[in-house]
C-alpha positions as MATLAB code, in Angstrom:
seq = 'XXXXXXXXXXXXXXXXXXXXXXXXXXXXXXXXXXXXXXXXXXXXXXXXXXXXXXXXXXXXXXXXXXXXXXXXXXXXXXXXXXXXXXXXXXXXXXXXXXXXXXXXXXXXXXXXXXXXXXXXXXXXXXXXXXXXXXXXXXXXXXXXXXXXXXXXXXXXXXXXXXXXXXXXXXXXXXXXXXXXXXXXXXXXXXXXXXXXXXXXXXXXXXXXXXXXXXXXXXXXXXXXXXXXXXXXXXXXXXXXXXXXXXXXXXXXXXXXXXXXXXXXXXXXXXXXXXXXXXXXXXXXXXXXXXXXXXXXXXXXXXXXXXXXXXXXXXXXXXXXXXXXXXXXXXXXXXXXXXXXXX';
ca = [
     -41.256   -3.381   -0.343;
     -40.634   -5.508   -3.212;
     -36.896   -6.976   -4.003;
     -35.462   -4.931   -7.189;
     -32.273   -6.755   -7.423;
     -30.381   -9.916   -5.361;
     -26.596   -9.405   -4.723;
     -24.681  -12.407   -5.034;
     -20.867  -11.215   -5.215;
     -19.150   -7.684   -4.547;
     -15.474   -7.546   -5.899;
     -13.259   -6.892   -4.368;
     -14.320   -6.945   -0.247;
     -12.586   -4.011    0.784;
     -13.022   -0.622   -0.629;
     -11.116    2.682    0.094;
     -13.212    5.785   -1.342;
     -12.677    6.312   -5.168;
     -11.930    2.291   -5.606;
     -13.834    0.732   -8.213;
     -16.338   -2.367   -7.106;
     -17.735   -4.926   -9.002;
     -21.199   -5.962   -8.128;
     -22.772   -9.248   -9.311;
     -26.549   -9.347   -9.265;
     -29.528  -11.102  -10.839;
     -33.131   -9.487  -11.383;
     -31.710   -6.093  -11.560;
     -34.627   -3.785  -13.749;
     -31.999   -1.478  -15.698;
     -34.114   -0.500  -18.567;
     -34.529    2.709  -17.160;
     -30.644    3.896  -15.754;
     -31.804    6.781  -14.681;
     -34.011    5.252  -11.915;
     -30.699    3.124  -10.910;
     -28.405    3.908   -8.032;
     -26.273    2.099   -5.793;
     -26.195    3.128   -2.168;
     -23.152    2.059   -0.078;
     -23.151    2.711    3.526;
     -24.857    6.233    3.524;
     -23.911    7.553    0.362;
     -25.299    7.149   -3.047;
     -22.125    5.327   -5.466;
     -20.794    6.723   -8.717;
     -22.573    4.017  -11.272;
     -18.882    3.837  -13.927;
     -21.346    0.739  -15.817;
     -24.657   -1.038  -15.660;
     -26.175   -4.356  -16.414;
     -28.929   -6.586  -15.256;
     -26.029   -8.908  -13.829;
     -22.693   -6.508  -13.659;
     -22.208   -3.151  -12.032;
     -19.563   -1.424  -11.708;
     -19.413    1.270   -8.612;
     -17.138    3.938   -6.651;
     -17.072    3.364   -3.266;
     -17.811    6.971   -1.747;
     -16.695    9.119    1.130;
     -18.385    7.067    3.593;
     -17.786    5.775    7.247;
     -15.544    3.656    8.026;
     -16.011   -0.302    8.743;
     -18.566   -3.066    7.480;
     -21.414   -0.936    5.690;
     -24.228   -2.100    3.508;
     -24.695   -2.013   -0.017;
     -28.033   -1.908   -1.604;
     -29.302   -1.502   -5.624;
     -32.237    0.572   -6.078;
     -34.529    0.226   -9.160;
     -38.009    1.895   -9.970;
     -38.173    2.863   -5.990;
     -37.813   -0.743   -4.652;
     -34.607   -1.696   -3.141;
     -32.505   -4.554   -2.744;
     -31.535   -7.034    0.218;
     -28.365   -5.629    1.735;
     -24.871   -7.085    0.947;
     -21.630   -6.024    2.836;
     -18.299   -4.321    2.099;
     -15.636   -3.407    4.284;
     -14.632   -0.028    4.019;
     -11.346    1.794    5.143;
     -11.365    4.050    7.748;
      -9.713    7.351    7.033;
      -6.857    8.051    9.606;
      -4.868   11.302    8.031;
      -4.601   13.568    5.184;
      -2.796   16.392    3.699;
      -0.066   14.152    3.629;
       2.119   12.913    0.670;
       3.758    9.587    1.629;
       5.889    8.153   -1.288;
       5.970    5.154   -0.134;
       5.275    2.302    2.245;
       4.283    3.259    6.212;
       6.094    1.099    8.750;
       4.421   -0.221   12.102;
       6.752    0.518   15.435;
       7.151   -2.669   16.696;
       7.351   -1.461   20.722;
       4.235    0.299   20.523;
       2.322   -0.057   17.048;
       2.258    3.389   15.929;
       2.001    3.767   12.986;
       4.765    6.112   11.112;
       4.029    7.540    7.378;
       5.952   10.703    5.922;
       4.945   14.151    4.220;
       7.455   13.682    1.497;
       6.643   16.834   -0.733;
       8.193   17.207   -4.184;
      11.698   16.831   -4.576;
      13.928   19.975   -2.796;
      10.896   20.952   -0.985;
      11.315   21.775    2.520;
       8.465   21.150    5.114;
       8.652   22.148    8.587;
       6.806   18.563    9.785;
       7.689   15.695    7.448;
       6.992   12.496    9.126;
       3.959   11.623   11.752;
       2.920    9.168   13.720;
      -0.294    7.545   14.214;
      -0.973    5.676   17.520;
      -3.127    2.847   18.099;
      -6.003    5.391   18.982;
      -5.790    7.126   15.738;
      -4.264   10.145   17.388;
      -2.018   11.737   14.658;
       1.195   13.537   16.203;
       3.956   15.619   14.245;
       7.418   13.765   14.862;
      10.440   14.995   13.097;
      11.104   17.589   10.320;
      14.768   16.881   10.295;
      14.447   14.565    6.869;
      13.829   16.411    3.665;
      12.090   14.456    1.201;
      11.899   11.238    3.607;
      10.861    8.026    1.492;
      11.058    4.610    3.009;
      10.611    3.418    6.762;
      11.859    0.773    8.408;
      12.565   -0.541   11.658;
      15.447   -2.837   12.276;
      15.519   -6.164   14.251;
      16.457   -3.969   17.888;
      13.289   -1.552   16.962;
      15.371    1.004   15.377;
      13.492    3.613   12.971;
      15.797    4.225    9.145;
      14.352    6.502    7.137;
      15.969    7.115    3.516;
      16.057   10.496    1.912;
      15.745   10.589   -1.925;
      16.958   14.067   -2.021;
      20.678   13.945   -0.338;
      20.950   10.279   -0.652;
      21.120    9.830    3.006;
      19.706    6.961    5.243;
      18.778    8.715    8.875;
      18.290    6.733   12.130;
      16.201    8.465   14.259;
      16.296    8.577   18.065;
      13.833    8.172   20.908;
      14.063   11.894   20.960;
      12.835   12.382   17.500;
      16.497   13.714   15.937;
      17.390   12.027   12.390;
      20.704   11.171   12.566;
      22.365   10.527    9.137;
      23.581    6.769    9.812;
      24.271    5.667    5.694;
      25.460    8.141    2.736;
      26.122    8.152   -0.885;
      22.978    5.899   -1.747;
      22.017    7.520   -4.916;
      18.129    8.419   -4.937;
      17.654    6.812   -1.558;
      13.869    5.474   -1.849;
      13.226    1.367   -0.570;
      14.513   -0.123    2.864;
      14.259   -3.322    4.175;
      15.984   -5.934    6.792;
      16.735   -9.388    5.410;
      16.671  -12.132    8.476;
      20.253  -11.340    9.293;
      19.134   -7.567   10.597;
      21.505   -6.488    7.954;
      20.165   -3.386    5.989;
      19.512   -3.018    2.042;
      18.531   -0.141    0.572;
      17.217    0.406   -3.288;
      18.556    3.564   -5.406;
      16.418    4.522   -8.043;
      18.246    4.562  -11.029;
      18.923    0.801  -10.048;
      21.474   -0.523   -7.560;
      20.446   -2.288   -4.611;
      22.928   -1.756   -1.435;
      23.813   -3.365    1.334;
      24.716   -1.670    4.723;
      26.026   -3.107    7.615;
      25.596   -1.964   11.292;
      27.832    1.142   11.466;
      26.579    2.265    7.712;
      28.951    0.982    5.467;
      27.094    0.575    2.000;
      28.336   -1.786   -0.715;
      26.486   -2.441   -4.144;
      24.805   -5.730   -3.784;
      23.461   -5.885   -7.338;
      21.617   -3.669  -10.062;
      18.347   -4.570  -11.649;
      15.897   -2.006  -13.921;
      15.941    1.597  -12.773;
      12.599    3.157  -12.003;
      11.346    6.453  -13.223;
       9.789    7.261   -9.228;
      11.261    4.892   -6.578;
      11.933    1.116   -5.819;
       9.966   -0.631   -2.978;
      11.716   -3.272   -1.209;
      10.537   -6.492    1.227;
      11.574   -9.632    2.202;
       9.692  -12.541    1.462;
      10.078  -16.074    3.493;
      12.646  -17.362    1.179;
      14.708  -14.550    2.700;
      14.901  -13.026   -1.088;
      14.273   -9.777   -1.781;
      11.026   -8.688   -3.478;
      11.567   -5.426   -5.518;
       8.858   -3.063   -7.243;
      10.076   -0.239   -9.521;
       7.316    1.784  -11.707;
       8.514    2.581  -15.406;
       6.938    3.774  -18.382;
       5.207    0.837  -19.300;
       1.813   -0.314  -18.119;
       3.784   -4.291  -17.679;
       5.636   -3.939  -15.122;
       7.378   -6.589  -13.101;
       8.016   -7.614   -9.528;
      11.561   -8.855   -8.795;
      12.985  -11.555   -7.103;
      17.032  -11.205   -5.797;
      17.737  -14.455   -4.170;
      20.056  -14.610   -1.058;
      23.312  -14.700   -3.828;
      22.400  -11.615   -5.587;
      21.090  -13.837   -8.612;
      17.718  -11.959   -9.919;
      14.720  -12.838  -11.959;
      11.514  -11.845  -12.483;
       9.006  -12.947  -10.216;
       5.559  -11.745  -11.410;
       5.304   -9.487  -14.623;
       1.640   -7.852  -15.745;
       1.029   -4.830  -12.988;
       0.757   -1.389  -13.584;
       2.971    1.109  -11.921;
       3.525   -1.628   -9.104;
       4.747    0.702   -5.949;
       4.882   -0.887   -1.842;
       4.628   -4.099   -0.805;
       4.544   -6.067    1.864;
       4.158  -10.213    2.922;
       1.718  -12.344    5.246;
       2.997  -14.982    7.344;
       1.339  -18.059    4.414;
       4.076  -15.927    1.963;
       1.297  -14.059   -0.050;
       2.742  -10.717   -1.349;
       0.553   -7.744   -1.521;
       0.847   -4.744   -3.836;
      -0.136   -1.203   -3.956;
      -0.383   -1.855   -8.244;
      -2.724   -2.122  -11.228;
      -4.124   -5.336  -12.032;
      -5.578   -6.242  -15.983;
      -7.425   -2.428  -15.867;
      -8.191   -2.730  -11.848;
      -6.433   -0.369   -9.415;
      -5.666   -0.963   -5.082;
      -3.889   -3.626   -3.327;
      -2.934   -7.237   -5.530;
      -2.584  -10.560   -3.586;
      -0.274  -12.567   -5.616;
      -0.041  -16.231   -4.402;
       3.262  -17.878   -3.217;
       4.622  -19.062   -6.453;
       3.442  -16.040   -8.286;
       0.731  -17.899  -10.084;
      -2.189  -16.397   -9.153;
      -3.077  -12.694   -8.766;
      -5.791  -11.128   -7.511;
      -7.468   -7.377   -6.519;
      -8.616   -7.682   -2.710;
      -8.769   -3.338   -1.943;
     -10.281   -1.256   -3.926;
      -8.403    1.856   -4.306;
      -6.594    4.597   -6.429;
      -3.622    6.470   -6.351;
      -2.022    3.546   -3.246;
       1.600    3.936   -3.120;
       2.384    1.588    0.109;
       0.914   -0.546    2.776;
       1.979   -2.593    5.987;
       0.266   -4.788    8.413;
      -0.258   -4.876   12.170;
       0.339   -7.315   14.739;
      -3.196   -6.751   15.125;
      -4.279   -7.880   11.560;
      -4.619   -3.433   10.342;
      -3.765   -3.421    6.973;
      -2.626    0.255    6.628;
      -2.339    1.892    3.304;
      -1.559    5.279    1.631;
      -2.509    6.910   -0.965;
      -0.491   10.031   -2.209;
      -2.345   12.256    0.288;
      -3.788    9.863    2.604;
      -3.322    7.340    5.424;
      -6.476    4.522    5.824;
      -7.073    1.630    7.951;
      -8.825   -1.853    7.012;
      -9.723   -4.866    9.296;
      -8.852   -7.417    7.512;
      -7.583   -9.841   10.045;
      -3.886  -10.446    8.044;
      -0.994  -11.009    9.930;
       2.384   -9.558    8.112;
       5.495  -11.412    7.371;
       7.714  -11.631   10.934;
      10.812  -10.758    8.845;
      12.124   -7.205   10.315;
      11.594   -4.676    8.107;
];
């Protein structure tokens, strides 16, 4: 069968289903659209534009893993090219937030957060290395960010009661921190000491038996603030507001902050790799999923394909897990998160 089309480039590498690809091509007949389509994996692709060189696709409900992708024009079909796509874990769920990787095990943990007041008799799961999805606790209404401290301790903040829990080996959520505000980001700093981000826009630190002291206040955030350590041993903060500019910010180990990256929209969890690349569940110049931005915060770039992505985290495997607002996937990618706890 004759060659319709050549691939050269598909943009970004990773897909989750309802991302937005862009495929480069040359000889690509489009001067009938209606005889156009774009097959990935098994599934025929939403077609958003078209162009002899340029199309722009939805990657479907497909399986998981490296699947072709193939143009189709007139009846004759392309040479394959490859994207990677996520695996679907879990649904039905409504993380806020970033999941968190047990370091004992590597089970994944992600929450059912529900809207604010809501009470749900299961509201964070676990995932093990199987896929194997278990209920865990219920104890935590309205649980938002996970983390697990330098000894392998779980904290789990509550943006309803303003509460961070510790929960147990037997699965009780223990209130360990109180008075936080709107409880939403977590995160360990090299020390093992705890800081936790209140919405509205103080940043706190908590030592080991839960005393909480403001550390510093930057821009509040009209859902929640995201917090990780980067290599510097600053903290990296994301906070979505009304506008469509949002920035990333930087708190050095003083408490002095600035911006570090400014230009995403509705920037929500991040997380590092061990070169110091930060990665963000964000907008990007029109493009929604996960942004790479380089060490310096000079470079920026799409590298999932997603919508709706509120949080990811990385394996010691090289997973990269993300969520969406109902969703848990999985995606091969072979990067190796930041050894920082939390």
């Amino acid at each position: 069968m004759a060659t319709a089309a050549k691939i050269l480039n598909i943009d970004p590498a990773y897909g989750i289903a309802g991302g937005e690809i862009v495929i480069d091509c040359e000889g690509f007949d489009t001067s009938d659209p209606s005889r156009c389509g774009v097959t990935i994996g098994e599934a025929q692709a939403q077609i958003v534009a078209l162009g002899p060189r340029r199309v722009l696709a939805v990657v479907p409900e497909t399986k998981g893993g490296k699947v072709e992708v193939r143009l189709s024009s007139n009846g004759e079909l392309s040479e394959p090219a490859f994207l990677t796509v996520a695996k679907k874990l879990a649904g039905d769920l409504h993380p806020v937030a970033n999941p968190a990787f047990d370091p004992d095990d590597g089970a994944l943990f992600v929450t059912r957060s529900g809207s604010r007041g809501e009470e749900l008799p299961v509201t964070l799961f676990r995932i093990d290395i199987s896929g194997d999805v278990s209920e865990y606790s219920g104890d935590i209404s309205n649980p938002t960010g996970i983390a697990f401290s330098p000894d392998g301790q779980m904290f789990v903040t509550s943006r309803l009661d303003g509460n961070v829990y510790k929960v147990n080996p037997f699965k009780e959520a223990v209130a360990f921190a109180r008075n936080l505000g709107f409880a939403t980001g977590i995160a360990f700093d090299s020390q093992g000491l705890m800081h936790v981000g209140d919405r509205s826009g103080t940043i706190f630190k908590v030592n080991g038996i839960g005393e909480e002291r403001v550390w510093t206040e930057i821009e509040g955030s009209v859902s929640a603030f995201h917090l990780a350590f980067g290599p510097d041993d600053s903290l990296y903060v994301t906070g979505p507001t009304l506008t469509s500019f949002d920035s990333i910010w930087r708190i050095n180990p003083e408490g002095e902050v600035d911006v570090f990256f400014k230009g995403l929209g509705r920037p929500q969890g991040l997380a590092f790799d061990r070169e110091g690349n930060l990665y963000v569940a964000a907008a990007l110049r029109g493009r929604r999923g996960i942004v790479r931005i380089s060490p310096g915060g000079t470079e920026a770039k799409v590298v999932v394909a997603g919508v709706n992505l509120v949080g990811l985290a990385f394996s010691a495997t090289g997973e990269m897990a993300v969520v969406s607002i109902d969703s848990v996937y999985s995606l091969p990618t072979q990067i190796k998160g930041t050894l920082l706890p939390g």
